[in-house]
N, C-alpha and C positions, 0 to 999 in steps of 0.2 A: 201826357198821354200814356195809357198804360199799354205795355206790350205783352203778347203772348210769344212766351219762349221761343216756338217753332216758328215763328216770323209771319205771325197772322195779324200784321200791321195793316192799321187803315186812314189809308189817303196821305201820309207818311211814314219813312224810314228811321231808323236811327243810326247813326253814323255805322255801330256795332252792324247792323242787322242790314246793311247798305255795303259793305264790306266783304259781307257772308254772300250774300245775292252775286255780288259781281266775283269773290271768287268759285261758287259753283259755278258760271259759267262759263269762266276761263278753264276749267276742270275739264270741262265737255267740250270745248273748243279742242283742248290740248288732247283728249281720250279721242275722236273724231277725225283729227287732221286739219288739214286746211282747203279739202272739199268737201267734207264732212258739211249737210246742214244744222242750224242751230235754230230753233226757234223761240222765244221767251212770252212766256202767258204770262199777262200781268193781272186778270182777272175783275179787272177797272176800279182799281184800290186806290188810285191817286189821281191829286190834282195834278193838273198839265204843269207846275213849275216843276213838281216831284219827278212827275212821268218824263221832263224833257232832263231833267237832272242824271235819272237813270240810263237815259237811250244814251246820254252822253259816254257815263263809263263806260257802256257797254261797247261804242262802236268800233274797239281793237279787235274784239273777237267775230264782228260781222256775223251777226244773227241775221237771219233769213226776212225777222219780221219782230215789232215788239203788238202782242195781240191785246187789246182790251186796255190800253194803256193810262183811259180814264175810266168815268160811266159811261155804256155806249147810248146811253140816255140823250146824252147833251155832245149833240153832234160839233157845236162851235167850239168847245173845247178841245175837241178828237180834232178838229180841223188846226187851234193852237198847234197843239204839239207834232200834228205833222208837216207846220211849215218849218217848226226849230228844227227839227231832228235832221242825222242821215242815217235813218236806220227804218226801213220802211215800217209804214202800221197797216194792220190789221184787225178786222171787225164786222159783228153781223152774224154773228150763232144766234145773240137773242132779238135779228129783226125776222119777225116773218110774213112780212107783207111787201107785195114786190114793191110797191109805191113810199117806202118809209126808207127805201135806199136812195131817193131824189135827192136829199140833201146830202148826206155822203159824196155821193157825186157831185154834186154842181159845186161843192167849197172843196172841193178834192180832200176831204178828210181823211181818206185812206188808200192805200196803194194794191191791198187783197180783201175783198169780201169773202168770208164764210159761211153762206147760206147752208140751215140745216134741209135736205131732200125731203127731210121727215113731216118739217112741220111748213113747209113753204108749200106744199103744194106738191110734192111728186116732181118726177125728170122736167116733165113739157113746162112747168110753170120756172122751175131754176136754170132752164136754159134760155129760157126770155127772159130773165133775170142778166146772164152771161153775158148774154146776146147787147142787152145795154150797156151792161160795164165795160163790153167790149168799147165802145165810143167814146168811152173816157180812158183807156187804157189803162183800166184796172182788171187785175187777176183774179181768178179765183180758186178758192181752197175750200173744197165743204165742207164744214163742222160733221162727223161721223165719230158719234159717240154711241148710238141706236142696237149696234149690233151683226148680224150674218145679213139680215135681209136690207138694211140701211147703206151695209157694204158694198153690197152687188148691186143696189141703184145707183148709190154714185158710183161706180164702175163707170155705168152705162152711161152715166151723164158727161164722164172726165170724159170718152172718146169722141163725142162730139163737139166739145168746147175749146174751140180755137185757143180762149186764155185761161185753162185751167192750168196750174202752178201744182198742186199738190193734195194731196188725199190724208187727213186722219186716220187713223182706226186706230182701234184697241183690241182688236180679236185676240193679240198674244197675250190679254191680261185677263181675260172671260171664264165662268166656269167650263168645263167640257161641254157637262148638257147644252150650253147655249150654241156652239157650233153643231152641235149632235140636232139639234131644232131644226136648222135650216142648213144642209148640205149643201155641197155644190161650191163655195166663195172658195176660189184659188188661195193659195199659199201664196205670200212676197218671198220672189227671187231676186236677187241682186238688188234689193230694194224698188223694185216694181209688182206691180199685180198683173196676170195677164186674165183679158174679161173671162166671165164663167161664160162655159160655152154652151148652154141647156136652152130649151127657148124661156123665151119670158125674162124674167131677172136672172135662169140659171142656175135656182137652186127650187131644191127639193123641202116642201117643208113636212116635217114629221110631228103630227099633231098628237101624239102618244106619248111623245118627251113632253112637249110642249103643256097637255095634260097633267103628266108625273110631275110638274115644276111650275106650280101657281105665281103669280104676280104675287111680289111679297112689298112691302115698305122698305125702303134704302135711303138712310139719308148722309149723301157725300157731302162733307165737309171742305168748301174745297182751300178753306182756312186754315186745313189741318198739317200734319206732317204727314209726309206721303199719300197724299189725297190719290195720285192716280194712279195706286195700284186697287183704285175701287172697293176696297174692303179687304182685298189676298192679302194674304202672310207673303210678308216676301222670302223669299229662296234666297240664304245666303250658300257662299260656299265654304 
């Protein structure tokens, strides 16, 4: 099996590049503390012996969740590695129909769903979503990769979901213009959002920016190195 340097292995590790993996996140365990959370995207690169192989290193540092831990294609598999594991899974950015979460559910294959708001349907349809996981006591985390306006839905949808766990976002890695598009999404304090207080989602959109700043083609590698600063230069110091 050939590898790519920056560790864009697929569906196995190599002993080198499995050694690399688990001391970055003992790094971030130890940078964070020990209520600091940790969460590990696996991107569903591996088979459930690989997947249960890694949740095992990993479970001194207590990550929050291991996400995508095989293909979320093949639900029996996802349901494999989270009987081995004790490191909860997570899954469900790429299901978007509320009816394709049954089986997740019913073989308990994972412990958080990530529905994206954007493409499931809007608030009313991911909270009947919630609303069901609620009955299996599963959590949930929305995928929010979208943006200012994608943010201030799921805002709205975390205050009413009894089992929402945790929020994504990327706002702090976006260009200006894209917050400058749609105003209004609060700032994280202390590591929380408080909702936008406007009506509607809360924010303002500005169709002048949004004009000045065409849909362009992007394509995230997310096989790369440093895949999720989205294309930024990063700022060193």
């Amino acid at each position: 099996m050939k590898l790519d340097p920056f560790g864009a292995a697929w569906q196995e590790l190599s002993h080198a590049e499995l050694r690399r993996a688990i001391a970055l996140v003992e790094a971030v365990r130890d940078g964070v503390g020990p209520d600091g959370e940790v969460f590990v995207e696996m991107h569903g690169r591996f088979t459930p012996a690989q997947a249960i192989a890694i949740a095992r290193e990993l479970e001194p540092y207590r990550p929050g969740w291991i996400e995508e831990p095989v293909p979320p294609d093949n639900v029996r598999s996802l349901a494999k590695v989270a009987r081995q594991v004790n490191v909860p899974v997570a899954t469900g950015e790429r299901i978007h129909v509320r009816h394709e979460f049954r089986e997740v559910f019913e073989l308990q294959a994972a412990d958080v769903i990530q529905p994206d708001l954007t493409m499931m349907g809007g608030i009313a349809e991911t909270r009947k979503l919630a609303t069901w996981a609620e009955s299996y006591n599963v959590m949930v985390a929305p995928h929010n990769v979208g943006g200012p306006v994608s943010t201030a839905a799921a805002l709205h949808f975390a205050a009413v979901a009894p089992n929402f766990k945790i929020l994504e976002h990327f706002n702090d890695f976006v260009d200006p213009f894209v917050s400058d598009a749609a105003r209004g999404v609060p700032a994280v304090v202390d590591g929380a959002f408080p909702l936008p207080p406007g009506p509607g989602l809360g924010i303002t959109l500005d169709e002048d920016v949004i004009a000045a700043h065409p849909r362009r083609p992007v394509h995230l590698n997310l096989f790369g190195d440093r895949w999720h600063l989205r294309g930024r230069v990063e700022e060193r110091v």
